[in-house]
C-alpha angles and dihedrals in degrees: 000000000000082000095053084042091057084043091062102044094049083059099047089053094046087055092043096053094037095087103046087052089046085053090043088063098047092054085055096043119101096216090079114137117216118189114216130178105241081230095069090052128087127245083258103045079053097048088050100053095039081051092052090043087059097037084061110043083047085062098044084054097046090044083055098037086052091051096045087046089050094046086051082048090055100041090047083047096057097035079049093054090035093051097050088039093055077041095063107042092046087057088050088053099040091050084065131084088246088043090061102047085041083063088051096047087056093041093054091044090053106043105356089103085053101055094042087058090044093052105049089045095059088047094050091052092041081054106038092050101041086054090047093056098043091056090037085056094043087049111027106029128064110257129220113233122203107228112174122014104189092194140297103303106012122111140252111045114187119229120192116200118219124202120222114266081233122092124200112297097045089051082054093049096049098043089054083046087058089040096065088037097061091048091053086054084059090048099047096044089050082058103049083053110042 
């Protein structure tokens, strides 16, 4: 009994001293905080804390500007390793057979339309006005009539010009008809193309 009694009392004096040695060790400590009106300190005391503030959250910036630079160093790094690898892939593949016709599938999908609607456009205007000129030249312009053909290769051959049925004013008439012919061709063709 007397030993589980000195125990005890071992222990009681451990706890009651505990307190006054951990306060001890806060009077010694160096992370003490001490709360001062900014009345009671000197032009200098002030510079100097407003000096170390700024000190700090400048390092604090610069701390989260070098992470997010590293972070966009990163990323460029690995756009930079993704792009030459999809380069070089893609030259592998275009260099093959597959590859080529790949490249004029795409091609097709992307302006084929394009160049169908170009074409027959152009088609449509080289027709419609080769035909309007041909027909302008049989109604509007003098002809020249062979009238005597000696043989294949004898010379002269007689030629006999005849003039249009139409006067003046019908030659007028019909020439402002193919006129406006020939600018609805433009306009169709433009839009057969656009």
């Amino acid at each position: 009994m007397k030993k589980i009694l000195g125990l005890i009392t071992v222990m009681l004096l451990v706890v009651a001293f505990a307190p006054s040695v951990k306060a001890q060790a806060n009077l010694n400590g160096a992370n003490e905080k001490i709360t001062v009106n900014t009345s009671d300190l000197t032009v200098d005391q002030l510079a100097k804390i407003k000096a170390e503030a700024e000190v700090k959250e400048l390092s604090k910036k610069l701390e989260t500007y070098g992470n997010w630079v590293g972070v966009g160093g990163e990323i460029g790094d690995a756009i930079k390793e993704g792009l030459t690898a999809v380069v070089d892939v893609a030259d592998k593949f275009g260099n093959t057979d597959v590859g080529k016709f790949t490249m004029v599938m795409i091609a097709w999908k992307v302006v084929g339309k394009d160049i169908v609607q170009i074409l027959l456009g152009l088609l449509f205007f080289t027709t419609f006005v080769t035909t309007l000129i041909l027909i302008f030249r049989r109604i509007v312009l003098p002809r020249r009539i062979k009238v005597e053909n000696p043989g294949f290769f004898k010379y002269p051959k007689k030629y006999e010009i005849v003039k249009t049925e139409l006067d003046s004013e019908g030659v007028t008439i019909v020439t402002i008809v193919f006129v406006i012919a020939f600018l609805l061709s433009i306009w169709i063709t433009y839009a057969i193309m656009f």
